[in-house]
C-alpha positions as a printed NumPy array, in Angstrom:
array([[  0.   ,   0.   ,   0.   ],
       [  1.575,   3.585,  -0.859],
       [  0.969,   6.644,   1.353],
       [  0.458,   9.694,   0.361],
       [  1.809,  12.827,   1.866],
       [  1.11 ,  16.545,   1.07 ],
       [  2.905,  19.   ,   2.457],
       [  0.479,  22.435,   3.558],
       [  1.966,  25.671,   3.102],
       [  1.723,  27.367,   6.827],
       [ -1.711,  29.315,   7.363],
       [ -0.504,  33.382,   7.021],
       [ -1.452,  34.788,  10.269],
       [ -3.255,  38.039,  10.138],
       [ -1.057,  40.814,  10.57 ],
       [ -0.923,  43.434,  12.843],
       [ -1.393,  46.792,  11.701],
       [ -1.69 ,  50.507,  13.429],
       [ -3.348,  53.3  ,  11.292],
       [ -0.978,  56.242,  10.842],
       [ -1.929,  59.877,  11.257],
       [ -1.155,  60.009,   6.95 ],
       [ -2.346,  58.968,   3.364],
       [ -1.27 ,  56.91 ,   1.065],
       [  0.539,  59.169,  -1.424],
       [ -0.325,  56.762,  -4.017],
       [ -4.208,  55.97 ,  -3.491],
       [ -5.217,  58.284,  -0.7  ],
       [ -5.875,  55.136,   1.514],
       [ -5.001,  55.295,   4.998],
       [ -1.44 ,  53.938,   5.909],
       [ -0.559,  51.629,   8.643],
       [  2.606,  50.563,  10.177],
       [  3.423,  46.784,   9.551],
       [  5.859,  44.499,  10.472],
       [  8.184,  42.609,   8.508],
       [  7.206,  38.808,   9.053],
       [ 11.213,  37.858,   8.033],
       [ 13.037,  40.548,   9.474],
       [ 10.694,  41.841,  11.779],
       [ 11.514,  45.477,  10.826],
       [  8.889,  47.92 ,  11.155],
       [  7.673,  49.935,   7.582],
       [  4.853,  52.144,   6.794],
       [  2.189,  50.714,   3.999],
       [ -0.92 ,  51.355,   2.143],
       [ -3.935,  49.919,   4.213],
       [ -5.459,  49.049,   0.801],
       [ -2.672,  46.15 ,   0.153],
       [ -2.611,  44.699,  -2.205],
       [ -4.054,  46.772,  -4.319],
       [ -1.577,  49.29 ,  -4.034],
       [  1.342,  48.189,  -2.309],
       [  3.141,  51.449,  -1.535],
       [  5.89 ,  51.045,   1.221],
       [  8.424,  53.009,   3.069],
       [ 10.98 ,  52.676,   5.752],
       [  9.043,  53.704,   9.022],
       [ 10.339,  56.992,  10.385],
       [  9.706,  56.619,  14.369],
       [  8.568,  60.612,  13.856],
       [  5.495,  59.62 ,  11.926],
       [  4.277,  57.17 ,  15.069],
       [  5.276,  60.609,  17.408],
       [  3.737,  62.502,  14.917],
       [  0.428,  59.684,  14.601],
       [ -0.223,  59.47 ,  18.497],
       [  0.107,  62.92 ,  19.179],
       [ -2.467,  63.823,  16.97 ],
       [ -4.506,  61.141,  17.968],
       [ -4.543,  62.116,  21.784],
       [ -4.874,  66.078,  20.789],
       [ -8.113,  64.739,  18.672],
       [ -9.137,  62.72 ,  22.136],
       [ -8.835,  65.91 ,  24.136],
       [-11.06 ,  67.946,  21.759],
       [-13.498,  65.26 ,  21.281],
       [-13.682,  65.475,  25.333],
       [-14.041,  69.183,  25.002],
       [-16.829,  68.953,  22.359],
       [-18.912,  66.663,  24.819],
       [-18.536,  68.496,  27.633],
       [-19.544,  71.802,  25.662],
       [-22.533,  69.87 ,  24.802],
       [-23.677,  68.995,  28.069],
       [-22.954,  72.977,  29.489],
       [-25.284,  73.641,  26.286],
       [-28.022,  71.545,  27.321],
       [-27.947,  72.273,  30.676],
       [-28.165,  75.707,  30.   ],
       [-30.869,  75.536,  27.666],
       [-32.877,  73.751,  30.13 ],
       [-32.071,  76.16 ,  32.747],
       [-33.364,  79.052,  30.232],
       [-36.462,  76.959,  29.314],
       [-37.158,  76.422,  33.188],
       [-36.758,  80.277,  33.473],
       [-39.04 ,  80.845,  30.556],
       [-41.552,  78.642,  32.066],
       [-41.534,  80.358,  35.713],
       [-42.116,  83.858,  33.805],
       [-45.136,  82.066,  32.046],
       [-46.752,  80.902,  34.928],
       [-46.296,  84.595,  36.649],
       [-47.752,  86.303,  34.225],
       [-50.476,  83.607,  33.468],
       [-51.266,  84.658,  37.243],
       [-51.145,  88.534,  36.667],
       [-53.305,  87.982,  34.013],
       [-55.95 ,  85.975,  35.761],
       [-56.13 ,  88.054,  38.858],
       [-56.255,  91.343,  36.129],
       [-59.63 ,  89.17 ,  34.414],
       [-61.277,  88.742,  37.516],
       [-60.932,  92.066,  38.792],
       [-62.583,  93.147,  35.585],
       [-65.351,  91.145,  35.856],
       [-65.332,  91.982,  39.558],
       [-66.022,  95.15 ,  38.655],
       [-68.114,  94.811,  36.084],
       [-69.953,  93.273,  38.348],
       [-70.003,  95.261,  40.74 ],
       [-71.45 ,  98.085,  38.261],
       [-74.196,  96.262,  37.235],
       [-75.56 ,  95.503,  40.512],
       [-75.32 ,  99.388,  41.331],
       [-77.06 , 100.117,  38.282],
       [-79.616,  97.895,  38.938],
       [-80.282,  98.852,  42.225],
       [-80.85 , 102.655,  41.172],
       [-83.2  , 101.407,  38.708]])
């Protein structure tokens, strides 16, 4: 009986990759910093591989360059939201404000209505009882 042996290539494990603060000066696709699977050097790529398979040596400025951005981005996003909730709070403190002056003058208003017909009132029971 013979046997039969195949040989499997190794499965390509996914690799890792970290967007970059830049675009692909090729494509316009974001590019990512890889790692060489051989030599285990670092380079900057096109995130659309392998469609266009721009590379460069990775200048450690770029990543200083990448994360700053990306925390100064986190900080203003923080900002924005907190903005937001001053906003709203500060709406609803004006429409709370708005509402109180309502009610007030709903009041003035009522008490000014039945004074008039208080009065009215009033004048047609003395002109009746001259009559």
């Amino acid at each position: 009986m013979a046997t039969l042996s195949i040989e499997l290539p190794e499965t390509p494990q996914a690799q890792a990759a970290y967007r970059l603060a830049a675009d692909c000066p090729h494509c316009g696709a974001p590019l990512v910093l890889r790692q060489n699977r051989q030599t285990g050097a670092l380079f900057t790529g096109c995130s659309a591989y392998p469609g266009c398979a721009f590379t460069e040596p990775h200048d450690a400025r770029v990543q200083t360059l990448s994360t700053g951005l990306v925390q100064a981005v986190q900080t203003l996003a923080t900002q924005v939201v907190q903005a937001q909730a001053e906003a709203r709070r500060q709406v609803a403190e004006a429409q709370a404000e708005t509402q109180r002056q309502l009610a007030a003058e709903r009041a003035t208003l009522d008490r000014t209505v039945r004074q008039l017909i208080a009065l009215a009132y009033g004048q047609k029971t003395h002109a009746a009882s001259r009559s």
